[in-house]
VOBATOR-890735 format. One record per residue: residue in three letters; x, y, z of N, C-alpha, C, CB in turn. Coordinates in steps of 0.02 Angstrom, whole numbers, padded with zeros to 5 digits. Glycine has a CB too. Example, Ala and Ser with C-alpha at 12.3 -4.5 7.8 and 13.67 -1.06 7.14 Angstrom:
BEGIN
+------+--------+--------+--------+--------+--------+--------+--------+--------+--------+--------+--------+--------+
: type :   n.px :   n.py :   n.pz :  ca.px :  ca.py :  ca.pz :   c.px :   c.py :   c.pz :  cb.px :  cb.py :  cb.pz :
+------+--------+--------+--------+--------+--------+--------+--------+--------+--------+--------+--------+--------+
:  Ala :  00660 : -00284 :  00390 :  00615 : -00225 :  00390 :  00660 : -00165 :  00390 :  00565 : -00224 :  00452 :
:  Ser :  00642 : -00112 :  00354 :  00684 : -00053 :  00357 :  00645 :  00002 :  00394 :  00704 : -00030 :  00286 :
+------+--------+--------+--------+--------+--------+--------+--------+--------+--------+--------+--------+--------+
***
This chain:
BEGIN
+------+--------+--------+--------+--------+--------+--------+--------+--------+--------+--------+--------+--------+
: type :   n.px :   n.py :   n.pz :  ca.px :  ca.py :  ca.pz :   c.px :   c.py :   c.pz :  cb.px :  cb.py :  cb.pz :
+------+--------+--------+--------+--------+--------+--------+--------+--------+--------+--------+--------+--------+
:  Unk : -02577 :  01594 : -02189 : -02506 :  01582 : -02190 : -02492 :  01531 : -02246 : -02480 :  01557 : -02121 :
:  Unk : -02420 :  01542 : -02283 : -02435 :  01489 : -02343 : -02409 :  01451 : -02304 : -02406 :  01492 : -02421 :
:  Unk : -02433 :  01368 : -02337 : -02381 :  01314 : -02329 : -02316 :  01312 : -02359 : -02405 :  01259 : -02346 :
:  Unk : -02290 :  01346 : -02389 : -02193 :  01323 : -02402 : -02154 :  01345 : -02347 : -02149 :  01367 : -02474 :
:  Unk : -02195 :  01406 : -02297 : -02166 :  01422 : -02239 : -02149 :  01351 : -02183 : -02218 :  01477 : -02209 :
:  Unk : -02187 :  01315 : -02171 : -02197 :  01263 : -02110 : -02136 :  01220 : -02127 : -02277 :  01214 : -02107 :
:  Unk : -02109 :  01199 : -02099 : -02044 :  01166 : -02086 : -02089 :  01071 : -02126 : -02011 :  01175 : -01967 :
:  Unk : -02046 :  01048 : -02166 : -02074 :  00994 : -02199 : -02058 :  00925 : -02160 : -02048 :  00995 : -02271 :
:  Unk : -02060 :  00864 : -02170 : -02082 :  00827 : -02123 : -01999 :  00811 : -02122 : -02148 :  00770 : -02138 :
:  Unk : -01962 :  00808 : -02170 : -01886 :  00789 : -02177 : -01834 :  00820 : -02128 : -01864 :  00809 : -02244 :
:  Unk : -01865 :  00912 : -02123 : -01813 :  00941 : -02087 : -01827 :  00929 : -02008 : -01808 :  01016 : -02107 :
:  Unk : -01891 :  00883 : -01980 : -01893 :  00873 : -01941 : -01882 :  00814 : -01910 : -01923 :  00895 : -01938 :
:  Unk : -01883 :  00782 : -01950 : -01830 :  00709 : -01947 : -01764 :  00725 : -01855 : -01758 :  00714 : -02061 :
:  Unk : -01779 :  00683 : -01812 : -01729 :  00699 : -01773 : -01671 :  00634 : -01780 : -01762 :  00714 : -01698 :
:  Unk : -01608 :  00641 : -01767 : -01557 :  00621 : -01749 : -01564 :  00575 : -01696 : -01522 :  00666 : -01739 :
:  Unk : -01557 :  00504 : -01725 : -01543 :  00458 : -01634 : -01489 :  00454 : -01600 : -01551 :  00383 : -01630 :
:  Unk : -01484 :  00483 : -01568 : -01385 :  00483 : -01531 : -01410 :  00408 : -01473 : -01346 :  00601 : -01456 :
:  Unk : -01363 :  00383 : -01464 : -01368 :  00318 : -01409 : -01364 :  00355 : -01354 : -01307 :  00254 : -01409 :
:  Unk : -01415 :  00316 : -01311 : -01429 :  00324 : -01234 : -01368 :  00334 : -01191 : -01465 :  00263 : -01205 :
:  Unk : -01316 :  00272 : -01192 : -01277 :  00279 : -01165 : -01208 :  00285 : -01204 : -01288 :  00240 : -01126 :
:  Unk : -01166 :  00354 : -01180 : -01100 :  00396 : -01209 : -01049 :  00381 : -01190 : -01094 :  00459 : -01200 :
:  Unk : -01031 :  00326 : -01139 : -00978 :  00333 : -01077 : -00931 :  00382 : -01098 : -00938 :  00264 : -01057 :
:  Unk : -00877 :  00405 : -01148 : -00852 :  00415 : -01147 : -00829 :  00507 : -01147 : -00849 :  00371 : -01171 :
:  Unk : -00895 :  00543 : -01180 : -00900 :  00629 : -01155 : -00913 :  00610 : -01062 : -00994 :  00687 : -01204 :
:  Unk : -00953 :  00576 : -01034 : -00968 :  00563 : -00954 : -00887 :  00566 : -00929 : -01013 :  00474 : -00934 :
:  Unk : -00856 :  00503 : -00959 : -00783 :  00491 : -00916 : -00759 :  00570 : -00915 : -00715 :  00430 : -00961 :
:  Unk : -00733 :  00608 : -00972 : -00712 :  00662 : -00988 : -00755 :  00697 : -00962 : -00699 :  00673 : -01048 :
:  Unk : -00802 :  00705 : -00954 : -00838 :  00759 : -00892 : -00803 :  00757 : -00845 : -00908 :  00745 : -00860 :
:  Unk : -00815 :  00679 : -00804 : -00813 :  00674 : -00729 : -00736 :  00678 : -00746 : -00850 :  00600 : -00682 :
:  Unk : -00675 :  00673 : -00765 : -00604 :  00693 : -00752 : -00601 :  00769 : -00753 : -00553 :  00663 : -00807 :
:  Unk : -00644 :  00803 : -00800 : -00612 :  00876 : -00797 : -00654 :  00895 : -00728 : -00628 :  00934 : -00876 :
:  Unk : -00707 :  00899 : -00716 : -00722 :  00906 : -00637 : -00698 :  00888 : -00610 : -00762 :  00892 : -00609 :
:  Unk : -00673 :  00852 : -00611 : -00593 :  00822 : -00560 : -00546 :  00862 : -00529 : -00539 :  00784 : -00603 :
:  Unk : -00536 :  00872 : -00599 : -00466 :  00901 : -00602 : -00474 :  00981 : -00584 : -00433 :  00889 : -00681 :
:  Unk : -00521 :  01003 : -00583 : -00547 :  01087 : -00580 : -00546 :  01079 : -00508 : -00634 :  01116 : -00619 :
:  Unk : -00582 :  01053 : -00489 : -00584 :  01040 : -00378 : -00530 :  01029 : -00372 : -00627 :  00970 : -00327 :
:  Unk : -00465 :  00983 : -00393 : -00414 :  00987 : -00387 : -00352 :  01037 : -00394 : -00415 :  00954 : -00405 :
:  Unk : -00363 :  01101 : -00449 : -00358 :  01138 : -00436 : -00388 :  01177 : -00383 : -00355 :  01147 : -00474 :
:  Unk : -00440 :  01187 : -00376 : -00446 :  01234 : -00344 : -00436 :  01202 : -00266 : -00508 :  01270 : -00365 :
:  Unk : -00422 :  01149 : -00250 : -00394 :  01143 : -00178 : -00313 :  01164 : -00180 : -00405 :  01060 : -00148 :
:  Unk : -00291 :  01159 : -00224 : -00218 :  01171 : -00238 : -00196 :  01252 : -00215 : -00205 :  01157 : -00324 :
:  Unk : -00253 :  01287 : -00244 : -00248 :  01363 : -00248 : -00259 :  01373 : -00164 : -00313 :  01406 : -00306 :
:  Unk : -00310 :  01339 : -00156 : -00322 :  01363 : -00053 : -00270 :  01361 : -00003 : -00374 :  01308 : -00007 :
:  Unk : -00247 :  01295 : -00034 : -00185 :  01280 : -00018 : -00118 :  01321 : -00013 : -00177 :  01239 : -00053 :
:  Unk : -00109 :  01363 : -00078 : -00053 :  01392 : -00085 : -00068 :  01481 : -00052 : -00032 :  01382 : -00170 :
:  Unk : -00117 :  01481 : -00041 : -00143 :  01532 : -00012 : -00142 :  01518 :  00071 : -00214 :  01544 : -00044 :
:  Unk : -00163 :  01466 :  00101 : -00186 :  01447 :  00180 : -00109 :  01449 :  00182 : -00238 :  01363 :  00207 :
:  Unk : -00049 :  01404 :  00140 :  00016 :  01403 :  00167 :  00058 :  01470 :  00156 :  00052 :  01345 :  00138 :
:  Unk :  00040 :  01537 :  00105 :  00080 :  01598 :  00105 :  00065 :  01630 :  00175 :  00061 :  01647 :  00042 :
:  Unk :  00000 :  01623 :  00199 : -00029 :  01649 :  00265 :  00032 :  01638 :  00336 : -00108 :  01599 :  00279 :
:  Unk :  00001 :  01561 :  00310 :  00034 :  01517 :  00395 :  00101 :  01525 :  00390 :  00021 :  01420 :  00408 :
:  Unk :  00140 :  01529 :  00335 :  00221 :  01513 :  00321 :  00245 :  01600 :  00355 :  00246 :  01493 :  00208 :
:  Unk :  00183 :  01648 :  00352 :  00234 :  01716 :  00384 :  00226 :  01722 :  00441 :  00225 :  01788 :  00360 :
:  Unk :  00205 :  01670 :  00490 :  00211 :  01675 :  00575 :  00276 :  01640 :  00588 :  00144 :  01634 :  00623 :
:  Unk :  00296 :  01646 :  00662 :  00359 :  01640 :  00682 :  00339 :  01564 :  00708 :  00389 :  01702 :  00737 :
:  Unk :  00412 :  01517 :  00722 :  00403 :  01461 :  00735 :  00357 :  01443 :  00806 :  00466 :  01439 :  00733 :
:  Unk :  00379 :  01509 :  00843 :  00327 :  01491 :  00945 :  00250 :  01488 :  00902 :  00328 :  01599 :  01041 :
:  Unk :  00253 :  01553 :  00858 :  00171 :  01548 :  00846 :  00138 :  01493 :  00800 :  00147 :  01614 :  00813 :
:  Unk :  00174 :  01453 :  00754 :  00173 :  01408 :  00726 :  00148 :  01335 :  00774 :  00235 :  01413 :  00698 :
:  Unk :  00202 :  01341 :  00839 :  00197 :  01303 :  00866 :  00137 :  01292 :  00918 :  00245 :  01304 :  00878 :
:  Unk :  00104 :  01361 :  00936 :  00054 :  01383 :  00971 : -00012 :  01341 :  00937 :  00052 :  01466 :  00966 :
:  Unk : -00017 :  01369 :  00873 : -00058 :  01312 :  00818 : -00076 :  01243 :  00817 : -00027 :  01306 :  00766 :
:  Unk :  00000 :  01212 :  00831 : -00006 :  01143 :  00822 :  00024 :  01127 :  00759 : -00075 :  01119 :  00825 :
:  Unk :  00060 :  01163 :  00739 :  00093 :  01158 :  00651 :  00188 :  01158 :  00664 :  00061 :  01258 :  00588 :
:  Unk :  00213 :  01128 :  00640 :  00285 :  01127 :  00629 :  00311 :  01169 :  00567 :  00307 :  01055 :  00621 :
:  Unk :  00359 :  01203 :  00546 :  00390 :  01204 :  00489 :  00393 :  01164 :  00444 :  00434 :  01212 :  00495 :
:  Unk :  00418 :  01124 :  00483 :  00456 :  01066 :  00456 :  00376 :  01026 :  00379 :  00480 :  00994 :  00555 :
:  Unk :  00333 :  01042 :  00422 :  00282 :  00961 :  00406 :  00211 :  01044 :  00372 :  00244 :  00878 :  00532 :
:  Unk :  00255 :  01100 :  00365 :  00177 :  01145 :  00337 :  00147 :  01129 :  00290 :  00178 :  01211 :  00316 :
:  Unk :  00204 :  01121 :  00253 :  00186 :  01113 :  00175 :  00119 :  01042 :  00161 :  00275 :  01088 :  00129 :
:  Unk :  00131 :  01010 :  00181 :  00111 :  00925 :  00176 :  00034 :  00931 :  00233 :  00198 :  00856 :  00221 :
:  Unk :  00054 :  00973 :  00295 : -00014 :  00971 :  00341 : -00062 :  01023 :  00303 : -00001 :  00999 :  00429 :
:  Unk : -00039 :  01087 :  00260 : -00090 :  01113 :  00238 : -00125 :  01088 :  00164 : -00070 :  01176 :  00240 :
:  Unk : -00081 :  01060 :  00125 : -00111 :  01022 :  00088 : -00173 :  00962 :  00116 : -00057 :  00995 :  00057 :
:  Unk : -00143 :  00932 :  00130 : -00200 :  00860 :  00174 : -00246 :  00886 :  00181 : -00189 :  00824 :  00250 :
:  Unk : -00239 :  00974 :  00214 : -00319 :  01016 :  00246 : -00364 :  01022 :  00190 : -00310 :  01104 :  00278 :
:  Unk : -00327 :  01039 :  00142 : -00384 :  01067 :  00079 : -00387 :  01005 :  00023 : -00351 :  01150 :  00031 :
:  Unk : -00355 :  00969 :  00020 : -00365 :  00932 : -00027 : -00451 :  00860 : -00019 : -00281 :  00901 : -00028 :
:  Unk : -00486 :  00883 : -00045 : -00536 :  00852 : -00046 : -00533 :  00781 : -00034 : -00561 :  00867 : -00094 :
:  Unk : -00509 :  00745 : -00071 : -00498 :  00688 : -00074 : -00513 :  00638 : -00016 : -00445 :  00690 : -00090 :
:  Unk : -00453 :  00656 :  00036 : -00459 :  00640 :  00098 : -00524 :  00663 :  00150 : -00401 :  00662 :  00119 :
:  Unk : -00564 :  00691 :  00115 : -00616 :  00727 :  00165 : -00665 :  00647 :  00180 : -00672 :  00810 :  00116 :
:  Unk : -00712 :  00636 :  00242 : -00739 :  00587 :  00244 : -00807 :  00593 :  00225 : -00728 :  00564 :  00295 :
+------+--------+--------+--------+--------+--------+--------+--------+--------+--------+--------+--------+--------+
***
């Protein structure tokens, strides 16, 4: 095999990037954030199209009000509050 093929000692030279980036990390951990936050949003708007087409007795059968759906089915899916 000739030698002009083998990669020379220059092109292998590596790049020192610093250990610590905080700032691609912060911007990680917000857009993962924000993606679970969507997607509790979506469960949400889905669990409340469900519950919102029963009648108020059956609503009430549940343990759910009209009044308070919107706000009790959010709280359910929204991660945040989970312990």
């Amino acid at each position: 095999m000739p030698a002009n093929i083998l990669p020379s000692e220059e092109i292998t030279q590596t790049i020192e990037v610093p250990a610590q980036c905080p700032r691609p990390r912060s911007l990680l951990t917000r857009v993962v954030a924000w993606i679970g936050n969507c997607a509790d949003y979506y469960a949400a708007a889905a669990m409340y199209e469900q519950l919102s087409a029963f009648s108020d007795a059956e609503l009430m059968r549940r343990g759910l009000s009209r009044a308070t759906l919107a706000h009790d089915v959010r709280a359910t899916c929204d991660r945040r509050f989970e312990p």
